[in-house]
N, C-alpha and C positions, 0 to 999 in steps of 0.2 A: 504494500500500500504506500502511496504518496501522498504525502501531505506539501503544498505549497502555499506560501503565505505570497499574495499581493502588498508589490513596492512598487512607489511608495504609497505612504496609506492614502485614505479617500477622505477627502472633505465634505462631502454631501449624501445623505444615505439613498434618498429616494434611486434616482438612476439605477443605484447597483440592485435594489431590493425590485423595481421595475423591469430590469434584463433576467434576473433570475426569476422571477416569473411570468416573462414572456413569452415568444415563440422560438427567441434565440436568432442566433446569425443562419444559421441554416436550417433552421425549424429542427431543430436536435431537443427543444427541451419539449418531453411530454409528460405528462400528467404534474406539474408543477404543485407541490405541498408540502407545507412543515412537516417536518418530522421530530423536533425537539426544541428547547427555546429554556430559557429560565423561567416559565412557567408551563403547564401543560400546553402543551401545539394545540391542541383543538380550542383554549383561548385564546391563542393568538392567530390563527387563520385567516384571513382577508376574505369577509363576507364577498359573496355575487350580488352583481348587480341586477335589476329583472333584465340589462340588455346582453349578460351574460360576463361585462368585466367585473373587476374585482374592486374592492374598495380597500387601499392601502391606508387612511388616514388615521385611521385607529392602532396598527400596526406601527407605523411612522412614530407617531405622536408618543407611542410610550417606548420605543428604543429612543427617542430624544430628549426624554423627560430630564434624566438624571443631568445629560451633557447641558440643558438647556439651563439648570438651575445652578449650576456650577460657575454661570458667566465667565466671566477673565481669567479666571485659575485654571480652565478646562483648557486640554494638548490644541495646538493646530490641526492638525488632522486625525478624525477624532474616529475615522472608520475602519477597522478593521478585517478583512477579509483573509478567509482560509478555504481551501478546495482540498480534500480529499477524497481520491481516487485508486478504489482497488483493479490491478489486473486485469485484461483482456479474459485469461483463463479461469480467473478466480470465479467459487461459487457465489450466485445472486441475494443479495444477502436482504434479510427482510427491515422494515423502518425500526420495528426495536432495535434489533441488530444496530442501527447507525445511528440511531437515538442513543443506545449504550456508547460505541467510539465518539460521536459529538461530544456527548460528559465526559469523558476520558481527556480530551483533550482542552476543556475548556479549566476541568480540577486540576492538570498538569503545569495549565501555565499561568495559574492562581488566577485566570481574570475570572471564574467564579467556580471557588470550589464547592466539592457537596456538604452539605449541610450549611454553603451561606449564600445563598442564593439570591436572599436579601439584601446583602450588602453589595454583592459584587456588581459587575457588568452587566447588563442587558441582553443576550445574545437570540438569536436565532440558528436553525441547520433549516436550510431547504435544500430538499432533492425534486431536480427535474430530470432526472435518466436513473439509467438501472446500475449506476455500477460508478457511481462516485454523487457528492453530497457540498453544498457549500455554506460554511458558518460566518455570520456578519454579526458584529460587534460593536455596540458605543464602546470608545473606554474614556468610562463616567463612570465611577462606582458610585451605585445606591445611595453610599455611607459618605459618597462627597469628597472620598479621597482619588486620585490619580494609581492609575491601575499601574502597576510595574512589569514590563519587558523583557527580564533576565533572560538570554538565553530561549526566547518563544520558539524558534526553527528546532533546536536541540529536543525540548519538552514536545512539539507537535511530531517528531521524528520518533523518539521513546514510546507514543500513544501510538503509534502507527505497527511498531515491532510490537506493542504487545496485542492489537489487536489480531496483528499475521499470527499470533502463537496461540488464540483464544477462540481463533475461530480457522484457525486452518489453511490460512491464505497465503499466497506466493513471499516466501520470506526475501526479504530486502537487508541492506548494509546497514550499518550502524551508522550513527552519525559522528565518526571518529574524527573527523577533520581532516581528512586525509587528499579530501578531492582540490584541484586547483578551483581558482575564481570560475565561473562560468560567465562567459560573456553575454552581455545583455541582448537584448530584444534589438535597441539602438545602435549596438555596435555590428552586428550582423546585418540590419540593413545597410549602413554607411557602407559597410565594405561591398555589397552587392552593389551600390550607385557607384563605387568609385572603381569596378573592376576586380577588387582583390579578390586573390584563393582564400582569404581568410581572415576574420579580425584582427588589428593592431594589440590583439592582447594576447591572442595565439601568438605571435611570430617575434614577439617581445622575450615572450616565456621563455621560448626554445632559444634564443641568443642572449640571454641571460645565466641560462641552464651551463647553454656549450661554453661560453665566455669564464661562468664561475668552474667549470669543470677542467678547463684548460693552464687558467694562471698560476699562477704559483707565491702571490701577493696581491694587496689588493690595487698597487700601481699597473698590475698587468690586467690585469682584472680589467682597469677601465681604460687601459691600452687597446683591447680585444675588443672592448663594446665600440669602439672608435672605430676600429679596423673595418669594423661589421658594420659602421654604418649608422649608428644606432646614437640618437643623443643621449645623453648623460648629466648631471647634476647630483653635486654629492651634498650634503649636509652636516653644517663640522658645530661641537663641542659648540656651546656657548662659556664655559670653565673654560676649557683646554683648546684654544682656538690650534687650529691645523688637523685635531683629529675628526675624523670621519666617524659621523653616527647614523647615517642612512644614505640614501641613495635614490633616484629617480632614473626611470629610461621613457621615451618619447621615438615615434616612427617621424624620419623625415617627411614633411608634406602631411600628415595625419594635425590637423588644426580642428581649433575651438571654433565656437561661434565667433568669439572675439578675435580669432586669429592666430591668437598662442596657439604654441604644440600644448597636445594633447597629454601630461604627465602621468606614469603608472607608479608607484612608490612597488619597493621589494614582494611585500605582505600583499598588495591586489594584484599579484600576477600569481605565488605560489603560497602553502603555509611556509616552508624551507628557502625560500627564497630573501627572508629578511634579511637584513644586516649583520646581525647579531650569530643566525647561523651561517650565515656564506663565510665570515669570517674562522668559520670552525674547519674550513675544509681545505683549507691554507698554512703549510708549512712555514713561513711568514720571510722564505727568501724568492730569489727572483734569480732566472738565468733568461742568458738572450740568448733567440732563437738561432740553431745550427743549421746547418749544410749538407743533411747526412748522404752517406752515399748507400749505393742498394746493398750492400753488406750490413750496413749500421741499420738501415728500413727496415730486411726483413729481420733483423735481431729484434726492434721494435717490438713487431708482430708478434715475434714469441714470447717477449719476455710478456706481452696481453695476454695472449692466449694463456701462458700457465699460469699468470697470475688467476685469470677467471677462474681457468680448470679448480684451481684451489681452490678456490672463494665457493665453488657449487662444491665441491667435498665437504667442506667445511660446514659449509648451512645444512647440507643433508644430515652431516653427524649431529648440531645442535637444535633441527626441527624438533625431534621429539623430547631431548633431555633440558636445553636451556635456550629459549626461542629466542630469547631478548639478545644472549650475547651476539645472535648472529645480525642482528638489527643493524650495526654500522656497516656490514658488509654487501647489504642489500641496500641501503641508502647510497652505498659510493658507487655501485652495478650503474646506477644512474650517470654518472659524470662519464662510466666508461663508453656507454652506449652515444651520449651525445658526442663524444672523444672522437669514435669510429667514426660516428655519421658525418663530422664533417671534415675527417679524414679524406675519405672515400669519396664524400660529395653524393653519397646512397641515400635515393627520395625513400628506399622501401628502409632503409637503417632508422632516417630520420624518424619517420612514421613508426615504427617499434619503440622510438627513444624516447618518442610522446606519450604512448599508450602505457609505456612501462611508469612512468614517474610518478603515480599514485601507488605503486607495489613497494614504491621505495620508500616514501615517508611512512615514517612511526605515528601512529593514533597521537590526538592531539599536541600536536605539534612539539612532542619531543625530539630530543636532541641524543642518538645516540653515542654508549659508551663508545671512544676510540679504542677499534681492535685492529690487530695486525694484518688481519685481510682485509680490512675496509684500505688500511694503508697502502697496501702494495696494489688495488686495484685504484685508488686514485694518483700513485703513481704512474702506474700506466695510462692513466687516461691525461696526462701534463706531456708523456712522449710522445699520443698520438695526435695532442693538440701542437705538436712542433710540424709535425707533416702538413705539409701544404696541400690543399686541393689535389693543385696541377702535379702532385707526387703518385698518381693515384697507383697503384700496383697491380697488374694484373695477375701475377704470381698466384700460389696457395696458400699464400701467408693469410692473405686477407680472408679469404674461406675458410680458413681454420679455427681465425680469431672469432669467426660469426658462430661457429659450429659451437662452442665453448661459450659464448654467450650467450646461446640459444639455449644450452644444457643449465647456466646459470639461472636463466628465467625461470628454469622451472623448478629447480631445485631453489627459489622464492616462493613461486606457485605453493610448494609443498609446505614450505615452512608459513604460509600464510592460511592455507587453508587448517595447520593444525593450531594454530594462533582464531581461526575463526570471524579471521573476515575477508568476506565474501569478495567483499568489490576489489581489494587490494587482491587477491590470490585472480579472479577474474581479469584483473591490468596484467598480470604477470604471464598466465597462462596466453595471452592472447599475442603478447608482446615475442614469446618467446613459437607463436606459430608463425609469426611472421617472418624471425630470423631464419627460420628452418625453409621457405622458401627459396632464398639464394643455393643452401646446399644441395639440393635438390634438381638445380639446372632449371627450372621454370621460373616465369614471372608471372604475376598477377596482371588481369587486365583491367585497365582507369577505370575506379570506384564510378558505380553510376550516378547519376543525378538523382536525390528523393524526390519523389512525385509529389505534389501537396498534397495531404486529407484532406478529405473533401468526407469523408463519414464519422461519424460520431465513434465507431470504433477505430476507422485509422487515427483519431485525434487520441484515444485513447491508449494504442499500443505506442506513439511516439512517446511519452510520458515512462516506458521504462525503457531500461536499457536492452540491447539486443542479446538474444542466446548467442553464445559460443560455441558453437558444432566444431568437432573436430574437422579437418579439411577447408572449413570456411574459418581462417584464422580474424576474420575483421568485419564487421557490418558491410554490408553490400559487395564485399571479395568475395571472386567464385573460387573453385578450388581448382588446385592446379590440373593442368591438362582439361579445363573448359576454355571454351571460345566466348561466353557471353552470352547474356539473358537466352537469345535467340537461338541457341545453342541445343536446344530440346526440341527445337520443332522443326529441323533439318531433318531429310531421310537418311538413315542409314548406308550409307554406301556398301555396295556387293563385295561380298570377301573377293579377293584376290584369287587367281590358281597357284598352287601350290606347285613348286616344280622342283628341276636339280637344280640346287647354286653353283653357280657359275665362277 
């Protein structure tokens, strides 16, 4: 189940409490009705009219009462909205049924717990489809006090797992912290008007990732972000003027309304990405970059490869006995993957080194212990950030290194799925079907374009994430040795005769 909270809040209830019991943008809402409320739903229903609409004034009037009497002390935007939606496959669950998760979730995130019902918030749930539910909210408490926000995503995420466990539904991740920013609504269409493959906060990420993965201080550090293109702004000490306490990066040409570039600070790109830890992944000296020749290259390659080969020994032995010690060694797998990919200049690398970086961070934003495999694989990922593009090797160095890293991923896979979450073992597993692509001699052919929903259930299956099939290592990747969608509806071509080779 998904829980989504609307940002930012709403200033006016009527509109939202009018769409949700409308016909909807596509005539998707049917049979439109409370189902729970801070009082029983069958008092608060929106009488018919004899022309057959509804009368919302009575409804209205007392989700505004508390907000209305609070005057000047009451929040700016005082509406609160949540949508939860179970599963495509999930069983159809009946109104008690989501009248029980509505309270679950409104007791979780105190704007009114049970037994005070009185004092809290005013809320409503209406359901207008069969398989997800929406809660609207003053926050005005009763009692005249300002409702408090701690943590509300975390508490509607919590209501969500235990409702999957209470009634049987498609279990979902945790809310570990462990996911990067998701890009907004806003930033995906700009990048669509202006051409991009992708939002300015995707292509941020990944050259921040490789840049931190590569230096070996933080002068190189934003030596790299230069090189690459990318603007930069550090943030120093007010004490201790010259030291560095944060950091900004900015896409050339990506502007404000006003004109500025567009700033991303560390912490809205990744949770790992702040200041505080980039500087942890830093031996705090600096060499400048060499000339290697192809003896010294492919030594490169090897000493990756066995350092990785290590690092998946390593994690397999401390999955079952001690998960946590192997936690720095799957954080710094990350730097080497970004290392490789733009080593190689490999779009299918890059793509793994994206997919894997959620396998690599620690649940809320810890910081793991420094252990000797996380060392020697962020060693090697500083030698393969020496390699230039135009170095690219066509040897078996480079397919060796991938083969070992692809063994690494999974021997994450393992150590996350006995650690028990889901969506990090899922990045890992997926990350590491990709790399096994290249060994394999086949390539994937251009991910397709998603079609819009246009039904009430394809709106519904975008909302979780995609199954992992083996063979189908990535959302809309066919498996190797297919041509493409169209692939299935060609005739079989006539065997051959068989005869003497020649």
């Amino acid at each position: 189940m998904i829980g989504k909270i609307s940002v930012p809040r709403g200033t006016r209830l009527a509109p939202l409490v009018y769409y949700l019991f409308g016909p909807g943008r596509r005539e998707e809402h049917t049979d439109p009705h409370l189902v729970a409320g801070w009082r029983h739903p069958a008092e608060l229903e929106p009488p018919l009219r004899p022309d057959g609409s509804r009368d919302f004034r009575e409804l209205l009037g007392l989700l505004a009462q508390p907000y209305a009497a609070m005057g000047d002390f009451a929040v700016a935007r005082p509406v609160w909205h949540c949508s939860l939606r179970a599963a495509p496959e999930d069983k159809l669950l009946s109104d008690d049924e989501w009248a029980q998760i509505a309270g679950d979730v409104m007791h979780r995130t105190a704007l009114s717990r049970r037994g005070e019902e009185d004092e809290g918030v005013r809320w409503v749930a209406v359901r207008h489809g069969p398989d997800h539910i929406h809660l609207v909210a003053m926050l005005a408490r009763q009692d005249f006090r300002r409702p408090r926000l701690d943590f509300e995503r975390y508490r509607v995420r919590e209501a969500c797992r235990a409702a999957e466990a209470r009634y049987g539904l498609r279990a979902t991740a945790p809310g570990d912290r462990t996911a990067a920013c998701r890009t907004s609504r806003a930033e995906n269409e700009k990048a669509t008007r202006r051409g991009l493959g992708e939002p300015p906060r995707v292509t941020l990420r990944r050259a921040v990732i490789t840049a931190a993965a590569c230096a070996r201080s933080e002068g190189e550090f934003f030596t790299r972000l230069e090189a690459a293109g990318i603007l930069a702004r550090k943030r120093f000490s007010t004490r201790q003027p010259g030291q560095v306490t944060g950091y900004a990066v900015a896409l050339p040409g990506d502007t404000s309304q006003a004109g500025g570039p567009v700033w991303y600070g560390g912490g809205k790109l990744a949770p790992d990405l702040t200041w505080p830890k980039l500087r942890q992944r830093w031996p705090g000296r600096s060499t400048a970059e060499e000339q290697f020749t192809p003896a010294e290259r492919a030594a490169i390659w090897d000493h990756a490869a066995r350092a990785a080969r290590a690092a998946a020994a390593e994690i397999r032995a401390l999955a079952g006995s001690d998960p946590a010690a192997a936690a720095d060694a799957a954080w710094a797998a990350s730097d080497t993957l970004h290392a490789a990919a733009a080593a190689l200049g490999s779009r299918i690398l890059r793509q793994a080194a994206d997919g894997y970086d959620r396998a690599a961070r620690a649940p809320y934003a810890r910081i793991p212990v420094p252990t000797p495999a996380g060392g020697r694989l962020r060693d090697a990922a500083r030698l393969l950030g020496t390699l230039a593009a135009s170095t690219r090797d066509p040897a078996l160095a480079p397919l060796v290194l991938l083969g070992c890293l692809a063994s690494l991923a999974e021997a994450v896979t393992q150590l996350r799925e006995v650690q028990q979450h889901a969506a990090q073992a899922a990045a890992a597993r997926a990350a590491a079907e990709v790399l096994r692509i290249p060994t394999r001699g086949s390539r994937p052919t251009t991910p397709p374009r998603r079609r819009r929903a246009r039904t009430p259930g394809q709106i519904a299956a975008e909302d979780f994430p995609f199954p992992i099939r083996r063979g189908q290592p990535w959302p809309g990747w066919y498996s190797p040795g297919q041509d493409g969608p169209s692939s299935a509806r060609r005739p079989t071509p006539p065997p051959s005769r068989r005869g003497p080779r020649l």
